[in-house]
N, C-alpha and C positions, 0 to 999 in steps of 0.2 A: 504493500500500500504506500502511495507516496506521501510525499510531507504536505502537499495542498488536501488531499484527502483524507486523512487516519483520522479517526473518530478520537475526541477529548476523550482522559479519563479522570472518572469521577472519583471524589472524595468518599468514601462511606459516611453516614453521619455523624459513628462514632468517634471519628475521628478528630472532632472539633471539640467531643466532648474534654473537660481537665481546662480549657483554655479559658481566657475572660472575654469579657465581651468585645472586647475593642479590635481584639484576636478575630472572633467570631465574624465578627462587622464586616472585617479586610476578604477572609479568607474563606467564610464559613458558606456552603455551595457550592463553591468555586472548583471545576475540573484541576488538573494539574498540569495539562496542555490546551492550549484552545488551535483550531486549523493556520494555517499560515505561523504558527509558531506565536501567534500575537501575545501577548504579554495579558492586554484586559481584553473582556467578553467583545467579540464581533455582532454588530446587529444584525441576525437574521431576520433581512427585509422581505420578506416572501409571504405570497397568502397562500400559496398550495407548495406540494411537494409533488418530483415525480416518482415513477418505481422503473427502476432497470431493463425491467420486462414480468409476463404476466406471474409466473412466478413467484419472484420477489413478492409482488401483489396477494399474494394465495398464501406466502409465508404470513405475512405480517397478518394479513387476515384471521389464520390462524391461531394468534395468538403466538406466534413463536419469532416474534422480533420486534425489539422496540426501538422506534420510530416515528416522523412527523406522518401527517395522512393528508392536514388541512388548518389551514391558519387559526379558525374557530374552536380547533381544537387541541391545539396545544403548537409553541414555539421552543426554541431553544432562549431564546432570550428571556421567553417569560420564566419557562421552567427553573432559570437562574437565580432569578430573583424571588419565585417561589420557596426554593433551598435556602436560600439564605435568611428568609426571616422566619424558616422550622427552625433553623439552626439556632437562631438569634432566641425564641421564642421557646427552645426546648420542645416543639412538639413533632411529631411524625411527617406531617404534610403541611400545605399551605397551599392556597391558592387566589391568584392573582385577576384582577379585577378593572375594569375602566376607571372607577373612581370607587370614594369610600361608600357612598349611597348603593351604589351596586353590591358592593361585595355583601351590604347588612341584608340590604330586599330581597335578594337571592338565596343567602343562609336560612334566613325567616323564613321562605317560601321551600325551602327543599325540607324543613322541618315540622308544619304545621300544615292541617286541612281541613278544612269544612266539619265542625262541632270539638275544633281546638280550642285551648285557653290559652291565653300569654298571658306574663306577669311583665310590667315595664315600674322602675321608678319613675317618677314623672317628672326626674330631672336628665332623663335620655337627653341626647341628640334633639330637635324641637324636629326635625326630619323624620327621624326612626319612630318619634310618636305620632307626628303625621302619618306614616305608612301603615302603622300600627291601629291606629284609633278612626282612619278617613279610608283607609285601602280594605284593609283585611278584613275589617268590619261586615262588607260588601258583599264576603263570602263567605260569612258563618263562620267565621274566628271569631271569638270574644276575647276581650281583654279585661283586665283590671291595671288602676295607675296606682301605686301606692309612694307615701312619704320618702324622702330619699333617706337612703341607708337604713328604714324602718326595717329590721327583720321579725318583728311580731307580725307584723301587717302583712311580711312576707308569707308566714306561717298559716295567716287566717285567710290568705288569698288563693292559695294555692288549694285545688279541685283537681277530681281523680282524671280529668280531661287535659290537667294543665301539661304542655308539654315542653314550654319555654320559658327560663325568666331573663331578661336582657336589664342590662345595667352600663351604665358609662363610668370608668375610674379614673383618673379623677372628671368630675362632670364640668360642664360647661353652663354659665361660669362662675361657679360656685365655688366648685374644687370639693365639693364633696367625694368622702373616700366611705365604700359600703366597704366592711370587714367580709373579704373574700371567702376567709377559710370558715367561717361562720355560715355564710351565706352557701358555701360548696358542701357545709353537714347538710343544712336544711334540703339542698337539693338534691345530695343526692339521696338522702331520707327516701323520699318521694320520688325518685326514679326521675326528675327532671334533668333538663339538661341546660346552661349556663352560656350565656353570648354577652362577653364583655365586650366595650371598646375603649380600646386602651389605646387610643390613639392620644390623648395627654401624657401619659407615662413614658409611652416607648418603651422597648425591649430593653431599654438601659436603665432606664428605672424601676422597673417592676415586669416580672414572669409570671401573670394569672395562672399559666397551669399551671406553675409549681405550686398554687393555692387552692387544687383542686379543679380549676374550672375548664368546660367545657373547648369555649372556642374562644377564640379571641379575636375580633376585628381593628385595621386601621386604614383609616384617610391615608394613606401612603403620602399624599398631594403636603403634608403639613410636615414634621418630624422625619421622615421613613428617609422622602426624596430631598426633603431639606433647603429647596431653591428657590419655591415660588416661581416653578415654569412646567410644572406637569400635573396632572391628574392622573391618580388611581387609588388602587383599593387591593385590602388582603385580607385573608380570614384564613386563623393559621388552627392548628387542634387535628384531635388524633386521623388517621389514615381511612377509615372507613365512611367515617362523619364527611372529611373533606371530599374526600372520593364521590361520594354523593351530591354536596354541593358543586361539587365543578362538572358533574356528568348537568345538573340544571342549569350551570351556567353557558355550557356548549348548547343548551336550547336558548335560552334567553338571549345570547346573543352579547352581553356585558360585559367580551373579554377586553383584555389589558393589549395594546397593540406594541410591537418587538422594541420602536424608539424610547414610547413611554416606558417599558419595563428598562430597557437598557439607562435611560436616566435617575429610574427610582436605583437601581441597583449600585447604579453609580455615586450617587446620594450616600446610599447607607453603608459602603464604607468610611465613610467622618461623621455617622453619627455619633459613637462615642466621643469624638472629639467637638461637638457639636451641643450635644446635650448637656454636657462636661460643663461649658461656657455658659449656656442658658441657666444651667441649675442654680450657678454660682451669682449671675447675675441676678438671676429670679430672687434669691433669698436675701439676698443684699440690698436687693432695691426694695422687695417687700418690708424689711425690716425699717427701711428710711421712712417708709409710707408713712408707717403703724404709727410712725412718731411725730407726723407733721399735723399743723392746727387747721388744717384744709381740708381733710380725708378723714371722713367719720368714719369708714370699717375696712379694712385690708381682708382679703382672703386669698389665703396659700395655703399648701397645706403644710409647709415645712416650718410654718409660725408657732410658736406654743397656744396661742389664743383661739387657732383654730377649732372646732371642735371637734375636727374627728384626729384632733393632732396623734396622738398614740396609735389608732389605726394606721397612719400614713407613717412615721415610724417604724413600724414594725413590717411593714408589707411594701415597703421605697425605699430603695437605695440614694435615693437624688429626687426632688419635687416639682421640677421642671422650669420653663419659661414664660409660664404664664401667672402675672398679678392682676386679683381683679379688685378693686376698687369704691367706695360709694365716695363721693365728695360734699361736702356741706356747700347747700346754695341753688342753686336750680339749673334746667334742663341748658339754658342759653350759657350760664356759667362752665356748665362743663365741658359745653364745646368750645367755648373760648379758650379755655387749659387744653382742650384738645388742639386747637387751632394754634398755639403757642408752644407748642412743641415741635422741633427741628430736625431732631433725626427720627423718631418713627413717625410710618405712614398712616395714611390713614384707610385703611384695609380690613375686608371680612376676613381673613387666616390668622393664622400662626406655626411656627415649630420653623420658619425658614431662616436666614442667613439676616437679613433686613428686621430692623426692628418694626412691628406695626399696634398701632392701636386704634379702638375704633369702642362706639357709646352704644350699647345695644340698643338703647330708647331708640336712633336714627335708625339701626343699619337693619338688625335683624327681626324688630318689633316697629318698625314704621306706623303699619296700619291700624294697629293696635291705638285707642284713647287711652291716654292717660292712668285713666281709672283701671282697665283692662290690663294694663301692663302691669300695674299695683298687681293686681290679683295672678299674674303671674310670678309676681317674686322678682323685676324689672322696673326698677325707680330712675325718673328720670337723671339722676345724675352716675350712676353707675358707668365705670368705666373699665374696660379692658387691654391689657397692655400685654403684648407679647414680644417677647425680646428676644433680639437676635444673636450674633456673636460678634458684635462690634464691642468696643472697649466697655467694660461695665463701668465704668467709673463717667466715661464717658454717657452713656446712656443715663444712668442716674444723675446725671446734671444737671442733662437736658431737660428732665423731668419735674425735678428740684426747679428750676427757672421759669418751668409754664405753669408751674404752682403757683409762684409768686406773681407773676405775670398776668394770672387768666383771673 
């Protein structure tokens, strides 16, 4: 076989086991050759594949050789970036997705049907409870919303029909942390099964399945890919479960396309170096917050005043990038400290290189009155700040100054 053709060879998974994360990030999925000798992964740009001859075709069919068929259903590029956040995430499989909304409505849908129950706290994703509460609804799923991190409510919600409870760790943007291994007795008590998303945390700060749980989902688009120039999605958990979901997502049609995977992949080697910086920032600036006569309540989780702080403690390594905020003063005030800030933008994301912040009241609660957004837990001076990996002191300045400023 010559050098332009020999097939990569693969990593087993074990083999990344013993190493840290930063190890995992670089290396973890990763062949130990790639074709032309290339150093990092090639983008296989291709929607179909061909066969040699008909043969070939009858083998594979078979079952007795693996290999591409058809872009929709499976890539080499994707594949890569699949491995690497099992690796990263400790589980069997993973699979990869268009974006993070795909990868949850797809899981959801491969796991419930018509006279299901889902359990959601009702401090999900405002997305995943849309699709939950406005989608599924539609077709004889039921749901229940319960208190965030409640697990008594968990306990009295859960019905012999129930077949899913999904949770966000830390939530959005609360930062509320549900005590996983608590939550992983309760379900698997009850034979349920567990859809975190942990796209706040990253794999560098916290491993849900090491806390029992099922699946775990991420925005790849935030944290994962780290740049603020791609969309996807991943949902990582044991082999059978995934296998399942990604035979529904070759129907659906929601796959991750070879450049997007080649960029998220590429991303998530500097996430440890990445999250590293955020974390450091994050607690740093939160703590500046706590203490200014401007900002009436800080939430982090890595604050002692938090209240799920011992939870988050004990189940996070690092607390991430994101401070949220309330400010004394009103809706026009806060966007004027919004408007007097100089290095972050002003943007729906986070987890990327750029710092951004942005006032839920405008961006993600518009339509919402006033009063309506009270009653969601959303005052208008609330604010959100997600930090990038520019100089922390730097950033904390900036912030410090449109305080004073706004």
């Amino acid at each position: 076989m010559s050098e332009t053709t020999r097939h990569p060879r693969s990593l087993p998974p074990m083999e990344v086991q013993g190493y840290g994360q930063d190890t995992v990030a670089v290396q973890g999925g990763e062949p130990r050759s790639y074709p032309h000798d290339a150093l990092t992964a090639p983008i296989v740009q291709t929607a179909t594949y061909s066969f040699r001859d008909t043969a070939e075709l009858v083998h594979y069919m078979e079952g007795r050789a693996e290999r591409e068929e058809y872009g929709r259903y499976g890539n080499p590029s994707v594949k890569l970036v699949e491995r690497k956040l099992a690796a990263l995430e400790g589980t069997e499989d993973a699979a990869a997705f268009s974006c993070g909304m795909a990868a949850i409505t797809t899981t959801i849908l491969a796991l419930v049907k018509s006279g299901s129950h889902v359990v959601l706290f009702n401090d999900c994703y405002r997305r995943t409870r849309q699709f939950v509460t406005q989608f599924l609804s539609r077709f004889g799923v039921e749901y229940t919303l319960i208190p965030p991190g409640d697990l008594q409510a968990l306990r009295d919600a859960i019905r012999p029909e129930t077949r899913l409870v999904i949770s966000e760790v830390p939530t959005n943007p609360y930062q509320n942390i549900v005590d996983l291994e608590k939550l992983a007795e309760i379900c698997q008590a009850h034979k349920v099964k567990t859809l975190i998303d942990s796209t706040f945390a990253t794999p560098i700060n916290m491993q849900p399945a090491a806390h029992g749980m099922d699946l775990i989902v991420h925005s790849a688009t935030k944290y994962l890919a780290g740049h603020n120039d791609v969309l996807g999605g991943l949902v990582a958990g044991n082999r059978g479960i995934v296998s399942m979901i990604r035979e529904l997502r070759d129907v659906l049609g929601g796959v991750c396309d070879p450049h997007s995977a080649y960029l998220i992949q590429r991303g998530m080697k500097t996430l440890g170096l990445r999250v590293q910086r955020q974390n450091d920032t994050g607690l740093r600036l939160a703590r500046r917050l706590e203490a200014h006569p401007r900002i009436k309540q800080v939430w982090y989780p890595g604050l002692e005043s938090h209240p799920q702080y011992a939870a988050a403690a004990r189940l996070m390594t690092g607390f991430g990038g994101v401070v949220t905020v309330e400010l004394h003063g009103t809706l026009e005030q806060a966007g004027a400290f919004i408007d007097a800030c100089k290095l972050p933008r002003i943007a729906p994301s986070l987890g990327g290189v750029e710092s951004l912040i942005e006032q839920p009241a405008l961006m993600s609660y518009f339509e919402l009155s006033p009063e309506q957004r009270k009653a969601v837990g959303i005052s208008d001076t609330l604010v959100r700040i997600a930090v990038g990996v520019e100089d922390p002191e730097d950033v904390i300045q900036d912030i410090l100054q449109a305080l004073d400023a706004g």
